[in-house]
TIMI-2910 file (N, C-alpha, C, CB; in pm, 1 decimal, decimal comma, always signed):
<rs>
+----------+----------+----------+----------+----------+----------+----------+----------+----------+----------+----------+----------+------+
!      n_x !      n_y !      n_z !     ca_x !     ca_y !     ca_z !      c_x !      c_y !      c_z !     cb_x !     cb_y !     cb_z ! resn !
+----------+----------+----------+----------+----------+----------+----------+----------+----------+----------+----------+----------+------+
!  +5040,4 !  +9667,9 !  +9694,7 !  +4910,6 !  +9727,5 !  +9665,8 !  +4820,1 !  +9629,9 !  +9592,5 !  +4927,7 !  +9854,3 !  +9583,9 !  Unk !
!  +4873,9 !  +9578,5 !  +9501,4 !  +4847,4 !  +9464,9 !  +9415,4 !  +4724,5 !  +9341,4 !  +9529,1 !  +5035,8 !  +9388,0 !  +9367,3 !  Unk !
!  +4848,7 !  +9324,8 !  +9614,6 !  +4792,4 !  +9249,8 !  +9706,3 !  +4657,1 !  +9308,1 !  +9788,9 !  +4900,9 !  +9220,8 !  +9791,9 !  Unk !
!  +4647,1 !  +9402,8 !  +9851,2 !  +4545,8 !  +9469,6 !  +9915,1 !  +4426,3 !  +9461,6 !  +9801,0 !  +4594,2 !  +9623,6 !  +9962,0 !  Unk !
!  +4443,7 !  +9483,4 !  +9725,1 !  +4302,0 !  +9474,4 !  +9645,0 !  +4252,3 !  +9334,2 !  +9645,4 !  +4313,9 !  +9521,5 !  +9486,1 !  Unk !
!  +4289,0 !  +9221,9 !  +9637,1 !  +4289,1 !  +9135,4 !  +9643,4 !  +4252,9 !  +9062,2 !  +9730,7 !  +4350,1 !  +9127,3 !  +9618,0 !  Unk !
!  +4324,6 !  +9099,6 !  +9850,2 !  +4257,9 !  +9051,7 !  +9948,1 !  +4145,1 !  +9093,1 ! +10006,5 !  +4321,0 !  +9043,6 ! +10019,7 !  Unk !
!  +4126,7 !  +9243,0 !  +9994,7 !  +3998,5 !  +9314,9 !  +9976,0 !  +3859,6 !  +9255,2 !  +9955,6 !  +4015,9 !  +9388,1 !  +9873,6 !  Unk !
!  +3892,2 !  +9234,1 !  +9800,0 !  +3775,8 !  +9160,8 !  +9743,2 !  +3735,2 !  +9036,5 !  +9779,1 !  +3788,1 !  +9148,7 !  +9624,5 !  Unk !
!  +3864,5 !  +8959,5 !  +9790,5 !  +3863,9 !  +8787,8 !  +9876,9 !  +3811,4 !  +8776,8 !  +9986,0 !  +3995,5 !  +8722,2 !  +9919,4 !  Unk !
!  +3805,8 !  +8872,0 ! +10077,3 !  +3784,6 !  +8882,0 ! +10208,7 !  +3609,3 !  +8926,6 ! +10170,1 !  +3903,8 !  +9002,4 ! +10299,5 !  Unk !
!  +3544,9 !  +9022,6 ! +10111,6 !  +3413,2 !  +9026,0 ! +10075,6 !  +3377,3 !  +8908,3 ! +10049,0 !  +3383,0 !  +9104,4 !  +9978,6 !  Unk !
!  +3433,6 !  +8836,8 !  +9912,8 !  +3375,1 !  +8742,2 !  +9866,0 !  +3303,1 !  +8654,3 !  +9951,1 !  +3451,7 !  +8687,4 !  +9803,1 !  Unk !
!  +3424,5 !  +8601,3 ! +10077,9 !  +3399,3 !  +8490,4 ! +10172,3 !  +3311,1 !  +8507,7 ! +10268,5 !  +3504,3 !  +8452,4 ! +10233,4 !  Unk !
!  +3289,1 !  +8637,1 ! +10302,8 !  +3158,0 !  +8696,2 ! +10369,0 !  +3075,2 !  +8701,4 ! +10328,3 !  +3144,4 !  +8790,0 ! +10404,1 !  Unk !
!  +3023,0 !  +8704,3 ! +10265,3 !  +2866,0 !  +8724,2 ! +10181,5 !  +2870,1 !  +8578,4 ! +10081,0 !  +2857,3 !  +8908,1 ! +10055,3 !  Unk !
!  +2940,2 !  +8432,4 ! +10136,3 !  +2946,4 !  +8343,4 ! +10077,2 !  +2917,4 !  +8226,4 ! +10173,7 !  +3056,0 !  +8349,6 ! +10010,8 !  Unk !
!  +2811,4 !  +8239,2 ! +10230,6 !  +2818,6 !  +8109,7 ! +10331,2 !  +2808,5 !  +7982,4 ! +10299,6 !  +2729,8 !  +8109,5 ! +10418,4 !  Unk !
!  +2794,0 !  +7977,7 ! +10176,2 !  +2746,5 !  +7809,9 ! +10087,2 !  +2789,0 !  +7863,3 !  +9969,8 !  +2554,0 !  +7740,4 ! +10073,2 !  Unk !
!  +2846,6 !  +7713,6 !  +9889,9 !  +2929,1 !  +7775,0 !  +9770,2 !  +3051,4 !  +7783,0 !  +9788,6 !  +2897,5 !  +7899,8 !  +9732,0 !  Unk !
!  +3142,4 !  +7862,3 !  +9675,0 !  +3266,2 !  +7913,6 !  +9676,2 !  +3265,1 !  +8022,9 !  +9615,8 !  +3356,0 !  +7840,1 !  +9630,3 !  Unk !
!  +3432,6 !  +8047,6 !  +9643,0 !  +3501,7 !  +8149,4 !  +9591,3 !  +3620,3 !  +8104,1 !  +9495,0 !  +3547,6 !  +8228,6 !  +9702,6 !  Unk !
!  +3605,0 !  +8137,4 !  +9352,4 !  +3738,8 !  +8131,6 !  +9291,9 !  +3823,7 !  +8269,3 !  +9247,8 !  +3718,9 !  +8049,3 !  +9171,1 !  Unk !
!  +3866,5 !  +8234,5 !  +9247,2 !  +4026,8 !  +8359,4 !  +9212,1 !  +4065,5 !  +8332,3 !  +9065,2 !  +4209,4 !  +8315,8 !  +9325,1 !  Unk !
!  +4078,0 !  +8380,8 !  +8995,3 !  +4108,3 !  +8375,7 !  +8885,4 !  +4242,1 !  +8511,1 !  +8810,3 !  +3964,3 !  +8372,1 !  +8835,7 !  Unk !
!  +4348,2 !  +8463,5 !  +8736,5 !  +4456,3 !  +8552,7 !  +8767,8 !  +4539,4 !  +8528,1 !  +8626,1 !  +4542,0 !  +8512,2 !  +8920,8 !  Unk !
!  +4497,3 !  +8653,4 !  +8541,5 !  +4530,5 !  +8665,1 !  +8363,5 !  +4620,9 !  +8747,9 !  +8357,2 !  +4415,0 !  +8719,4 !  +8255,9 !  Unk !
!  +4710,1 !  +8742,8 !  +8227,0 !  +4770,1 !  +8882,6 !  +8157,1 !  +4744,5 !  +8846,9 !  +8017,3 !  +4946,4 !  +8922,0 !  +8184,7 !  Unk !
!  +4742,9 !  +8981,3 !  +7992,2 !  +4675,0 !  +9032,7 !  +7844,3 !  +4790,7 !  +9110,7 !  +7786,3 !  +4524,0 !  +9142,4 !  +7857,1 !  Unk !
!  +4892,7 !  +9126,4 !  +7719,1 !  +4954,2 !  +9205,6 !  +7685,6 !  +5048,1 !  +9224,1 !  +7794,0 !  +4884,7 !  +9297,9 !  +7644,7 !  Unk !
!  +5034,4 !  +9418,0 !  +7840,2 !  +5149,5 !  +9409,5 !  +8013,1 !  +5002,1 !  +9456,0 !  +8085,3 !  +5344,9 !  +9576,4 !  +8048,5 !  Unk !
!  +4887,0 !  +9409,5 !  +8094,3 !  +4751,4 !  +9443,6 !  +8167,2 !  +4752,4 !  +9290,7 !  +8231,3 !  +4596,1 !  +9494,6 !  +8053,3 !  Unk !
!  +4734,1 !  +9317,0 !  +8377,4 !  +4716,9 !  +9180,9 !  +8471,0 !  +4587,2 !  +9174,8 !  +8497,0 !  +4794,5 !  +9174,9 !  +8612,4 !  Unk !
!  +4510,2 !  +9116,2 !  +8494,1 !  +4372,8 !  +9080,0 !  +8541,6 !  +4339,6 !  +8985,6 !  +8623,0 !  +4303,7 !  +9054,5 !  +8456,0 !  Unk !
!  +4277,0 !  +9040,2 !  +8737,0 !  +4271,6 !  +8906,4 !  +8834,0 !  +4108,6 !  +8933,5 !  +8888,8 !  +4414,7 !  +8906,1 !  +8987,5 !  Unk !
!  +4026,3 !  +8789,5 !  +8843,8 !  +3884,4 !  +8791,5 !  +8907,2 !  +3892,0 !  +8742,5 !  +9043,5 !  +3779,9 !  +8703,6 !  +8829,0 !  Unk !
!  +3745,1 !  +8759,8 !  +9111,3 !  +3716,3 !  +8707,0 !  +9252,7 !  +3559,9 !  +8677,7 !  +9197,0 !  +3743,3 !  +8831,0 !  +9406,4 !  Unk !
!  +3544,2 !  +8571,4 !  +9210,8 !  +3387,0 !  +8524,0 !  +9190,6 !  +3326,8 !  +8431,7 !  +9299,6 !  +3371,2 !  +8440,1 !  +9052,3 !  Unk !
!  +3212,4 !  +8488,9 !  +9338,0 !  +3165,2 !  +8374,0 !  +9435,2 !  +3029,0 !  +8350,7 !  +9435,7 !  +3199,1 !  +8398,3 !  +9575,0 !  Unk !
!  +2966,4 !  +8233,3 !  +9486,2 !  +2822,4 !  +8226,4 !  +9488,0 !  +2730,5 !  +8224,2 !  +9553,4 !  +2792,8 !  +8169,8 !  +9455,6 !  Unk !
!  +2794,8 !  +8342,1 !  +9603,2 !  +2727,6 !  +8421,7 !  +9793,4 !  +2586,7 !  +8514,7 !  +9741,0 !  +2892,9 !  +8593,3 !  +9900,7 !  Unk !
!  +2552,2 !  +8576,6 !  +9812,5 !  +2398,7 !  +8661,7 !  +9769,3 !  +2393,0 !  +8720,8 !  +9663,0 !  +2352,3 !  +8771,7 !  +9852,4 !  Unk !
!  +2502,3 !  +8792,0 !  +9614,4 !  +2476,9 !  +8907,9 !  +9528,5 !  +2445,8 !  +9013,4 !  +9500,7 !  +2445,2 !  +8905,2 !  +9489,4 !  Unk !
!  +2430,9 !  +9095,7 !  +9452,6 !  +2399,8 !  +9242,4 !  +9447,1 !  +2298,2 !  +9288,4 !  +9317,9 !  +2546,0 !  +9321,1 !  +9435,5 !  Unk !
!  +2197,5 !  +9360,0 !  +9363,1 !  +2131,7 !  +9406,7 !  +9285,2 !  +2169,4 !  +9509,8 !  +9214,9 !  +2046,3 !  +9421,4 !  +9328,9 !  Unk !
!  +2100,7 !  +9562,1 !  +9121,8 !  +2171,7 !  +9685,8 !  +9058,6 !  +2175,5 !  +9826,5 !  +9082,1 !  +2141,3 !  +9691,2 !  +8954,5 !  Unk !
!  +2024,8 !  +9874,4 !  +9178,4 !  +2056,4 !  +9951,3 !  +9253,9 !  +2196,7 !  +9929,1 !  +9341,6 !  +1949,4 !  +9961,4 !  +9316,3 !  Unk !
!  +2142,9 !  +9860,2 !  +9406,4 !  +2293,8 !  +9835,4 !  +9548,9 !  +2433,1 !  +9895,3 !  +9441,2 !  +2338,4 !  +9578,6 !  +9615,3 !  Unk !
!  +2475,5 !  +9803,2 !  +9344,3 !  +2584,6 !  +9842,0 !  +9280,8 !  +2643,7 !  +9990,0 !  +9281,0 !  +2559,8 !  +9805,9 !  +9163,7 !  Unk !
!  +2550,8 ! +10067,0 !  +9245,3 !  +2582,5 ! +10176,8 !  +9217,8 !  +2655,0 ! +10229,2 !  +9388,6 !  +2443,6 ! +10254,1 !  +9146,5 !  Unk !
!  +2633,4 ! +10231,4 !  +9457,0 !  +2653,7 ! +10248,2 !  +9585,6 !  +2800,0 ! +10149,0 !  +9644,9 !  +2505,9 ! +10208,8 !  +9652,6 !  Unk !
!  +2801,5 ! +10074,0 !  +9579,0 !  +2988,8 ! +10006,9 !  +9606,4 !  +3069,5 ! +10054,4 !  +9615,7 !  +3062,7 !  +9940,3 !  +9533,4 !  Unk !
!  +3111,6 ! +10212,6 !  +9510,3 !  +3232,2 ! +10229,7 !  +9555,7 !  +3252,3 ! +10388,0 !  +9584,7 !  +3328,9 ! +10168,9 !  +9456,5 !  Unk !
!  +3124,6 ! +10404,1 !  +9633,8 !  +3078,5 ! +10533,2 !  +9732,4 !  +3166,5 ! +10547,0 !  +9852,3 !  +2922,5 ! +10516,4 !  +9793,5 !  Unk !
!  +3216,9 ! +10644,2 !  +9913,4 !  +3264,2 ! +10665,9 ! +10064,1 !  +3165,2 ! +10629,4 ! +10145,3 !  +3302,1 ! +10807,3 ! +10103,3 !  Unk !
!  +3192,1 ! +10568,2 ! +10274,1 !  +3110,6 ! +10452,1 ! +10340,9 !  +2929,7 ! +10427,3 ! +10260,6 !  +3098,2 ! +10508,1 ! +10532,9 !  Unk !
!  +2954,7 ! +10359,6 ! +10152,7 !  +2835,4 ! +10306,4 ! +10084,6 !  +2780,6 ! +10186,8 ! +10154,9 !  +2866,4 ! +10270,1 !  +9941,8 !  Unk !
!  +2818,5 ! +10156,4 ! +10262,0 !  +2730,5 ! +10004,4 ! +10275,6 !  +2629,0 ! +10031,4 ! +10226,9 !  +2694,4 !  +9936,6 ! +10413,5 !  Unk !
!  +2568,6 !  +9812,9 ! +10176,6 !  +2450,0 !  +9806,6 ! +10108,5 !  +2339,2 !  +9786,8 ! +10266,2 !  +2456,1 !  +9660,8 !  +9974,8 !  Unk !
!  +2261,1 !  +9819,9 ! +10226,1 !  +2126,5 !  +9830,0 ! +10383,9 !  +2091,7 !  +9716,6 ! +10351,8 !  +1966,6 !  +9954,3 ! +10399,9 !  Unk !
!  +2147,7 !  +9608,1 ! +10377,3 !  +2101,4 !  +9433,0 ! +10401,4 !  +2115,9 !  +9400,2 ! +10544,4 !  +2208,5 !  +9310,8 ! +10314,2 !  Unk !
!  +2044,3 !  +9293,0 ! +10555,4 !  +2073,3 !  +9249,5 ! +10749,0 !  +2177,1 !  +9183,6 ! +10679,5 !  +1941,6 !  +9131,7 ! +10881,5 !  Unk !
!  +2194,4 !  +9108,7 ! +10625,2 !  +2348,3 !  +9060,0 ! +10586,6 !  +2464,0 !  +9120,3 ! +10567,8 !  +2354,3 !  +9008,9 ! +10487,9 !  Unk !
!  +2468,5 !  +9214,6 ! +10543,1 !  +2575,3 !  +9355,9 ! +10539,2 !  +2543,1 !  +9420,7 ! +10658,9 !  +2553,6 !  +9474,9 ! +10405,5 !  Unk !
!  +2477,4 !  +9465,8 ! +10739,3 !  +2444,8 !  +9495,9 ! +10919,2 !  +2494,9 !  +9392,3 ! +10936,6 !  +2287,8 !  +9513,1 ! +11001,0 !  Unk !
!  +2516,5 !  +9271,1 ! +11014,2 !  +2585,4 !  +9187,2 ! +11049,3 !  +2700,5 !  +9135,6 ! +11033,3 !  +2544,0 !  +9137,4 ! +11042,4 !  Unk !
!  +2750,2 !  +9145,4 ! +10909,3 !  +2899,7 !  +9105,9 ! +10898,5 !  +2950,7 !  +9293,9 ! +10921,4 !  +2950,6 !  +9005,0 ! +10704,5 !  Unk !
!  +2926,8 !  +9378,9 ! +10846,1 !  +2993,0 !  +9512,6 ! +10850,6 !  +2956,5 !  +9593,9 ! +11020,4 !  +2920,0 !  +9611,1 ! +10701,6 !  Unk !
!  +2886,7 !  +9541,1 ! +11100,6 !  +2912,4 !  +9612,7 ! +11219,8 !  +3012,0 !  +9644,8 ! +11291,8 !  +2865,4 !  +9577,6 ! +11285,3 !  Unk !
!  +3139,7 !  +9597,0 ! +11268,1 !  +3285,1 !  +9661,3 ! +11304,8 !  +3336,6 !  +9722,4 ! +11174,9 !  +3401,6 !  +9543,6 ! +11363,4 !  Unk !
!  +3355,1 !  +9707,2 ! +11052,9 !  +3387,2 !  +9803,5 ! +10953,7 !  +3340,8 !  +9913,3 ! +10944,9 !  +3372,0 !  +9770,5 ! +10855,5 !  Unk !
!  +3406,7 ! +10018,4 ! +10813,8 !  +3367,1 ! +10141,0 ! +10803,8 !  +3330,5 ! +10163,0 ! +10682,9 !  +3449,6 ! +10224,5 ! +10842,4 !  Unk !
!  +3350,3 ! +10037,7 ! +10612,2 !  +3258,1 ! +10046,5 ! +10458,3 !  +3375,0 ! +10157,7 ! +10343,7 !  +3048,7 ! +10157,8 ! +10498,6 !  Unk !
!  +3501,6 ! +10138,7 ! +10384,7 !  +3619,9 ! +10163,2 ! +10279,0 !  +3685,1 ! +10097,7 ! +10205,0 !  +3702,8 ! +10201,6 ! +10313,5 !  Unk !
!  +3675,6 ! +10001,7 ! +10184,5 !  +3731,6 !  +9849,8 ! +10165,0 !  +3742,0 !  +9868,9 !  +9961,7 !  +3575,7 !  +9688,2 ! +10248,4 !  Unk !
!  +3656,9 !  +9880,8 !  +9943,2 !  +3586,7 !  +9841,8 !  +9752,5 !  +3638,5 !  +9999,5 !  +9739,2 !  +3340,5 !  +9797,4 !  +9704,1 !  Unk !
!  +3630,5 ! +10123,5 !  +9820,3 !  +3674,1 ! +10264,0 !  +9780,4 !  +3815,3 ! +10285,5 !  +9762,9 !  +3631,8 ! +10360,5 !  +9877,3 !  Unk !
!  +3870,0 ! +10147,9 !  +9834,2 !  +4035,3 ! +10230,2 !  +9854,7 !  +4075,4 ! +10114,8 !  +9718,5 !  +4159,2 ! +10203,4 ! +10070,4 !  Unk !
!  +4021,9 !  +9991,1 !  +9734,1 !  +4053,8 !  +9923,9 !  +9618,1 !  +4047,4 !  +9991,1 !  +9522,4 !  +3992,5 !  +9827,3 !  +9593,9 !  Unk !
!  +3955,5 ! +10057,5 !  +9498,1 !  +3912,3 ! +10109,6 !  +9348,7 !  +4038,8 ! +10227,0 !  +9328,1 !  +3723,3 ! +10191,1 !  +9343,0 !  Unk !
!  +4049,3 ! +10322,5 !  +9429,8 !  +4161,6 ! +10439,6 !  +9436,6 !  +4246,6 ! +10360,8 !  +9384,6 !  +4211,7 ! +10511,4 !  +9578,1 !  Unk !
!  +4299,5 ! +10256,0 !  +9480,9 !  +4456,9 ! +10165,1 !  +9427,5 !  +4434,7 ! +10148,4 !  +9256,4 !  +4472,9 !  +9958,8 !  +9516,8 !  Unk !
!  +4343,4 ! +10110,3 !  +9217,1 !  +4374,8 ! +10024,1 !  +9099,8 !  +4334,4 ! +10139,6 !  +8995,4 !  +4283,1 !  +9865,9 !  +9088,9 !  Unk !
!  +4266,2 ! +10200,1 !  +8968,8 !  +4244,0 ! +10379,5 !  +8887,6 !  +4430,7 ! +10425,9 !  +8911,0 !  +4084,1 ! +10541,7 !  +9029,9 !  Unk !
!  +4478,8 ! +10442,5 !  +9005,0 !  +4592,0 ! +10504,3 !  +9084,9 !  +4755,8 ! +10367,7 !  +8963,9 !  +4547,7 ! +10457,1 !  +9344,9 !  Unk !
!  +4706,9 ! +10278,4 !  +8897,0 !  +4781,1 ! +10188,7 !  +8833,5 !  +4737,4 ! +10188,0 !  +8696,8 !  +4775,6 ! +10062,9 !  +8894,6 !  Unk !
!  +4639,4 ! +10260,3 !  +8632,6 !  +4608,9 ! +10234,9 !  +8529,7 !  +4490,3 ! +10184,4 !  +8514,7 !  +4683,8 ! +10179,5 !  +8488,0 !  Unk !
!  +4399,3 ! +10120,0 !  +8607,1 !  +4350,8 !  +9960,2 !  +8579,0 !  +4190,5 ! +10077,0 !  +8622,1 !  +4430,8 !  +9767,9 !  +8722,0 !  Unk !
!  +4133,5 !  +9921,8 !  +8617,1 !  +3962,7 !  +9960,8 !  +8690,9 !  +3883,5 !  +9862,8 !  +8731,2 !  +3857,2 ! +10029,9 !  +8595,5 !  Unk !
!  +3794,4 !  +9834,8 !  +8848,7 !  +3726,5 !  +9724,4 !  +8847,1 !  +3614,3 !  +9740,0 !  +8807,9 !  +3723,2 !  +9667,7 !  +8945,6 !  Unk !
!  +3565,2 !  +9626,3 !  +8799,8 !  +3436,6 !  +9629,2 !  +8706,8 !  +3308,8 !  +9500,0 !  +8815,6 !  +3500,7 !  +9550,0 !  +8496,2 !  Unk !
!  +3244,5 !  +9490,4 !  +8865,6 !  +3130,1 !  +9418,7 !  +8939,3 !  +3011,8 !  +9404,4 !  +8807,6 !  +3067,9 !  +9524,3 !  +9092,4 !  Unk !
!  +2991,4 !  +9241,1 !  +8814,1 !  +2873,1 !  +9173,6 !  +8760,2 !  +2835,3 !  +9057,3 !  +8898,9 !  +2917,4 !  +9090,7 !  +8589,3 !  Unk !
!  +2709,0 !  +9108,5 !  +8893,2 !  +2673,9 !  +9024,6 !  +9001,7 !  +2501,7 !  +8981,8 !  +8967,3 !  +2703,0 !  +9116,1 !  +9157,3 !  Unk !
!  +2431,6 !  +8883,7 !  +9007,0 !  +2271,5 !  +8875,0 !  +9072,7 !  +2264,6 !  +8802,1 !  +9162,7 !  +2161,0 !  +8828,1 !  +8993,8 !  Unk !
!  +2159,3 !  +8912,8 !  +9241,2 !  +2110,1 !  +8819,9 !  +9358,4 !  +2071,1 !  +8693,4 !  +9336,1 !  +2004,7 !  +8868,5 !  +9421,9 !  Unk !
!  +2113,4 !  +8618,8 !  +9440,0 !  +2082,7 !  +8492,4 !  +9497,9 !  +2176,8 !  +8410,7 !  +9416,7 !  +1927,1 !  +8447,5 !  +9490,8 !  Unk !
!  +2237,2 !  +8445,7 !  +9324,9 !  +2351,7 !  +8394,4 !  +9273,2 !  +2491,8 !  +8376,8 !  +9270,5 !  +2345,5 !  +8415,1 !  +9215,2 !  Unk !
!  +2541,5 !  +8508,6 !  +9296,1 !  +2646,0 !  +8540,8 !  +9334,1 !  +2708,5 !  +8705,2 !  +9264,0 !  +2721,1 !  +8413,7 !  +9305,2 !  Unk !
!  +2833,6 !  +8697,2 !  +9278,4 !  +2896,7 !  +8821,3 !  +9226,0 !  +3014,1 !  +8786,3 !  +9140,2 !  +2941,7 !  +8915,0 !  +9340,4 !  Unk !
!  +3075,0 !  +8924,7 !  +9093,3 !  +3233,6 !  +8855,7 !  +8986,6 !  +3267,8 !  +9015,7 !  +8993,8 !  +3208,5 !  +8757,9 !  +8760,4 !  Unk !
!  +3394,4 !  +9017,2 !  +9065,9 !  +3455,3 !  +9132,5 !  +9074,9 !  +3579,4 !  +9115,0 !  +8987,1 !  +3481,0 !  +9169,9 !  +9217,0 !  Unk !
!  +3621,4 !  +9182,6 !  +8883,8 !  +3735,4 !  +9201,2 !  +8818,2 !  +3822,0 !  +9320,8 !  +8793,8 !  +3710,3 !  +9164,0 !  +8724,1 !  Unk !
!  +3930,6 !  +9325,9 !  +8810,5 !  +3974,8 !  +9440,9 !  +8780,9 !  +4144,8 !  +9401,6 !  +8687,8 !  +3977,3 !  +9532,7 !  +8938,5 !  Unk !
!  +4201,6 !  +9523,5 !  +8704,3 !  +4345,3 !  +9506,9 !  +8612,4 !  +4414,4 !  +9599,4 !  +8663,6 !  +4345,1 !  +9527,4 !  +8448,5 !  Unk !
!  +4565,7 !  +9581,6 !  +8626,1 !  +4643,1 !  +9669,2 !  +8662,2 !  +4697,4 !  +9665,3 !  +8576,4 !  +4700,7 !  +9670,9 !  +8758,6 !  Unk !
!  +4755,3 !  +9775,8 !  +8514,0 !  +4899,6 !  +9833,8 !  +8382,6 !  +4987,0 !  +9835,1 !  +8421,7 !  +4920,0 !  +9965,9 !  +8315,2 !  Unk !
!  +5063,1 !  +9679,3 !  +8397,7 !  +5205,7 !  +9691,8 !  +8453,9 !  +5330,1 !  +9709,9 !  +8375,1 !  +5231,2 !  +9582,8 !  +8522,3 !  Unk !
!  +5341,1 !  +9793,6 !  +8273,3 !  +5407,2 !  +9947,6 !  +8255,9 !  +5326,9 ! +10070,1 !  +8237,2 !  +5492,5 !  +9953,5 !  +8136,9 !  Unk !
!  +5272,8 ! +10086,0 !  +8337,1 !  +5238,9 ! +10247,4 !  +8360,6 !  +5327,3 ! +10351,4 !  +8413,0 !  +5136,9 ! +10260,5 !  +8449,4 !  Unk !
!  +5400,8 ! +10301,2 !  +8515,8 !  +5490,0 ! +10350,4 !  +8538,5 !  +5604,3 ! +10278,8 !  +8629,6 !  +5443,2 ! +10449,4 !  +8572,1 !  Unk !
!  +5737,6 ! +10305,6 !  +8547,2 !  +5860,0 ! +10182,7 !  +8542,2 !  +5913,4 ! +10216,9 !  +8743,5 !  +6043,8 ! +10239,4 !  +8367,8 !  Unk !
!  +5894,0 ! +10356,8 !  +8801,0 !  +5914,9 ! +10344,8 !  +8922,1 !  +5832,9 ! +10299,0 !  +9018,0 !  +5945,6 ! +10432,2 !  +8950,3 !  Unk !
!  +5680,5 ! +10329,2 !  +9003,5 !  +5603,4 ! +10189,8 !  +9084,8 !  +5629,2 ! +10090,9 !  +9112,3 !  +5521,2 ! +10139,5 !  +9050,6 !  Unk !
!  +5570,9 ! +10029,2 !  +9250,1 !  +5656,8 !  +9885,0 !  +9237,0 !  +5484,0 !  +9809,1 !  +9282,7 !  +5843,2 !  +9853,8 !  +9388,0 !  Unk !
!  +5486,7 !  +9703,5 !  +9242,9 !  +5310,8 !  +9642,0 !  +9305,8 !  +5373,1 !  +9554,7 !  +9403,8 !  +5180,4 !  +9531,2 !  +9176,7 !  Unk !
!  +5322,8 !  +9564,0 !  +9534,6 !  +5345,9 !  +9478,6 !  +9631,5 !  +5270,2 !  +9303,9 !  +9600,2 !  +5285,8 !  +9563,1 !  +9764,7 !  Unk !
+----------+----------+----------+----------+----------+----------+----------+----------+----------+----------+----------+----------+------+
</rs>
């Protein structure tokens, strides 16, 4: 599960990143894991934000019409389920034309029969 979020966000990042990069970044704090995705793709305004982790929220960009015309815009919703569903939460700082920074965490003793893929 661990993984799916991850790649989730990695997989956004690199889309909405045509120039620039993407780094990954990957902490523990105590038993709280924290792992960023930052990149310096378009960005998101703060309206748009609010609308991320809506059931099919796409943002109304021709840049989001174009890469999301085969998706269904669940991607950031199921992440978010997974990681609420572990303890954790993500958190988005982003500006346009700059880029974004998605972070989140997981509580890894929340519970000793979970297992994080």
């Amino acid at each position: 599960l661990l993984n799916q979020v991850t790649v989730n966000l990695v997989g956004n990042a690199i889309k909405f990143t045509e120039v620039g990069s993407v780094k990954i970044d990957v902490s523990l704090t105590g038993l709280t894991l924290w792992i960023t995705v930052e990149d310096t793709g378009a960005g998101i305004n703060q309206e748009d934000k609010k609308k991320l982790f809506k059931l099919f929220g796409f943002l109304d960009t021709q840049k989001s019409r174009q890469l999301n015309k085969n998706g269904i815009g669940l991607g950031l919703v199921i992440s978010d389920l997974i990681v609420n569903q572990f303890g954790g939460k993500i958190m988005v700082d982003s500006e346009v034309g700059v880029g974004s920074k998605f972070k989140f965490s997981f509580d890894l003793h929340s519970e000793e029969d979970q297992e994080i893929e």
